[in-house]
N, C-alpha and C positions, 0 to 999 in steps of 0.2 A: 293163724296157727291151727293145727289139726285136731278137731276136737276130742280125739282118742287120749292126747297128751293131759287132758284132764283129769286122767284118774291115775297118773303118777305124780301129779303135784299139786299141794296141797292148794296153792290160787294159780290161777291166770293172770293178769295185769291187766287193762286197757292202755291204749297207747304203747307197746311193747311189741319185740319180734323177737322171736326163740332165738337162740346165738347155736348151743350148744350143750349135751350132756357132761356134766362134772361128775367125779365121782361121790363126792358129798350133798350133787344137789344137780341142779339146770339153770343153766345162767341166759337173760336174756336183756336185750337191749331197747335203752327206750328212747323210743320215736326223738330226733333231735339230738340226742346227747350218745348215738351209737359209735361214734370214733372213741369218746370219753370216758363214756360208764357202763357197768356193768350190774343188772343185779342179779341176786342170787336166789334161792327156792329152793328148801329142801322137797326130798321126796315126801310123798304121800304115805307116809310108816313113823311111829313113833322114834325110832331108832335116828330119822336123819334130822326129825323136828329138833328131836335134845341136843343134838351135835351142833346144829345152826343156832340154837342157843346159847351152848359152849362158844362160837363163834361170835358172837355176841358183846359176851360176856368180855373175853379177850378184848376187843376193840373198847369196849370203854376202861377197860381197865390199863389200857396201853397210852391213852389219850388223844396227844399232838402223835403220839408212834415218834419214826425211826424213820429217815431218807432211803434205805434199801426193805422196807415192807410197805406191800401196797396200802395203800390209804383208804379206810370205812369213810366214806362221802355222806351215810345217812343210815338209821336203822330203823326202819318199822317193825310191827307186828309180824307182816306176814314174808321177812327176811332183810338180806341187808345191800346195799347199793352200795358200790366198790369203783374204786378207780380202773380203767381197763388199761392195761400196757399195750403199746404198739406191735412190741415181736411177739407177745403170750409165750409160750412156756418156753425156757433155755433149750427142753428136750424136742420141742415142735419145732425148734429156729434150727439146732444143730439137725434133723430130719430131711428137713428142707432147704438144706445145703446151705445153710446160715455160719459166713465168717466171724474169727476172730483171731485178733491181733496176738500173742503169748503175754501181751503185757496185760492186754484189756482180760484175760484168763487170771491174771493172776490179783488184777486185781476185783473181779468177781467173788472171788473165793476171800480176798479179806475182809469185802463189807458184805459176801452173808453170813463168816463168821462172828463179827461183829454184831448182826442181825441176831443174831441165835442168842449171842449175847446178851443183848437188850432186852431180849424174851426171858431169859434166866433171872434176869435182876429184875423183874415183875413176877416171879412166880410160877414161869408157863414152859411148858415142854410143848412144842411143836408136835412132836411125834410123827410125823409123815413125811420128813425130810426127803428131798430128791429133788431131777430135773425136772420134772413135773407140776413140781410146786415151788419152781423160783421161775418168775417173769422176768422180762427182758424189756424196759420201759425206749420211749421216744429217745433218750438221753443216752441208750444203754448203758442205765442202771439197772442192776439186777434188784429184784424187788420179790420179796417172801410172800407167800400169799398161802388160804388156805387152812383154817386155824377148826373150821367145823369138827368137833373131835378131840382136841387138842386137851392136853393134861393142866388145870388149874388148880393155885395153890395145894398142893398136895395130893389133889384127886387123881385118881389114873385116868388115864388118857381112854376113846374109846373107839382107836384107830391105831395102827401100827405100819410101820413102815414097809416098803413090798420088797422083796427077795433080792438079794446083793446090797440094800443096805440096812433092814431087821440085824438087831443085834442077836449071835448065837445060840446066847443065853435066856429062855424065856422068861426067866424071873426079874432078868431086864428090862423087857419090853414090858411085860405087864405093872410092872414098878416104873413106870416113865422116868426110869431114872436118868440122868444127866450122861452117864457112862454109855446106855442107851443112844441119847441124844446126839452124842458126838462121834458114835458108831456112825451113826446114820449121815452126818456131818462129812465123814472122812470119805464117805462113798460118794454125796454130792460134789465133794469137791472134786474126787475122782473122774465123773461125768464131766464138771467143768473141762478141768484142762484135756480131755481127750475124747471128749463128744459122744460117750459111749457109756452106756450103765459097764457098773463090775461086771465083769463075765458076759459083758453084751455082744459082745462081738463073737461067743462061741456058738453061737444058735441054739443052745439049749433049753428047754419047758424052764418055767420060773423053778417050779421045786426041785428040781437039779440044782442050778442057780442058788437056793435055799440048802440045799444038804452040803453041798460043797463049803460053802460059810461054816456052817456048824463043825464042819473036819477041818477046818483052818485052812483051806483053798480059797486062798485070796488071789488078784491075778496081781501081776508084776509089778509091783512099780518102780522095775530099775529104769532109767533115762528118761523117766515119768515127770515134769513139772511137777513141786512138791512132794515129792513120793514120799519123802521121809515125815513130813506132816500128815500126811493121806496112813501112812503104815501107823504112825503112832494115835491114831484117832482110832484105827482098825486093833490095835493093843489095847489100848486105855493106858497109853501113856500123858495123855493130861486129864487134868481135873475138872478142866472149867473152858469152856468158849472162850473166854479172854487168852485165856493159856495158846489158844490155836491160833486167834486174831493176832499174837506177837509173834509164833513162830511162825506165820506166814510171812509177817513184815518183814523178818530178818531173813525171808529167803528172797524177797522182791530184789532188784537190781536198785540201784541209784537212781535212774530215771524214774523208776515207778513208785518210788517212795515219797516224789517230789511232787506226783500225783497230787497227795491230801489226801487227808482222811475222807469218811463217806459222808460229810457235811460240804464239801469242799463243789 
């Protein structure tokens, strides 16, 4: 590794090879276990040590976890070792001309809102919802990742979501509230079934992107795969992840209901 990389992060490892920069950190791989695992390391600044802490924190507090979030393999001191997914991110696989079936869409979008779910009945607001931060495992399961930041029991969060799915209202985002959460929800799943952030496809600067939300320029979702769950998450028309995890199932087809659940 290039020894300049040293003074962005706080250790080096022995036995490791740099993978890549995160936006919460730099993730590298170690010798052996590079198809498998992944670990993490925040930057060199107080701001990304507390958030990998936050990170942390989350993982033991989650336990055994949840079949659609990645899996903490180990936590040390100086950061934490993660399971690595096969495709990495939904937004890297859909880039790279990555298929999917409209069934295997739809059922992405019920077990990560189920995920979100799971996170809620622990205490924890995600807060950085998006394609970005759902994997795309060997099995393709989609798989939550990313928690550096993340809003615990009550704390606010100290990351926010990026432009098309930031909720409107800033006293949302800074309140990690739930309403927040499933803002951001309704735009991932958005990305899901059409491969493309809100507003991605118009080429515009993020805060364009950003100003448009705030004046209620949402883009279409007529003949959109869920659009009426995708519109009512963009309202705060439900209360809860559970609430979106039913009105997904009831819009799946017959075959895909037969699917199972995300234990299945």
């Amino acid at each position: 590794m290039d020894k300049t990389q040293n003074t962005y992060f706080v250790d080096t490892l022995p036995d490791t090879a740099f993978f890549k920069i995160g936006g919460s950190g730099a993730l590298y791989t170690p010798n052996g276990a590079a198809e498998t695992e992944l670990i993490k390391l925040p930057w060199n600044s107080d701001a990304s040590i507390g958030n990998l802490e936050i990170e942390k924190r989350v993982y033991r507090r989650l336990g055994d976890g949840h079949p659609n979030i990645i899996r903490c393999l180990r936590i040390e001191d100086y950061g934490v070792h993660l399971e690595r997914a096969a495709h990495s991110s939904l937004r890297e696989y859909f880039a790279s001309g990555g298929a999917a079936t409209p069934e295997e869409r739809l059922r992405w979008c019920r077990d990560l809102a189920d995920a979100v779910g799971f996170l809620h009945q622990h205490g924890i607001r995600h807060a950085d919802l998006g394609g970005r931060n759902v994997l795309l495992d060997a099995a393709r399961r989609v798989r939550l990742c990313d928690f550096a930041g993340s809003a615990v029991s009550g704390d606010k969060a100290t990351v926010w979501a990026e432009s098309g799915f930031r909720h409107p209202d800033d006293a949302e985002v800074e309140g990690s509230s739930v309403r927040a959460e499933l803002h951001a929800l309704g735009s991932t799943l958005y990305e899901i079934v059409t491969s493309t952030k809100p507003h991605g496809d118009a080429g515009v600067e993020e805060w364009i992107v950003a100003a448009w939300i705030r004046e209620g320029r949402y883009p279409s979702v007529a003949g959109v795969a869920l659009g009426d769950v995708i519109s009512g998450c963009w309202k705060g028309d439900f209360g809860s992840a559970d609430e979106v995890v039913r009105a997904v199932e009831d819009a799946l087809p017959s075959p895909s209901k037969e699917m199972g659940g995300p234990d299945a």
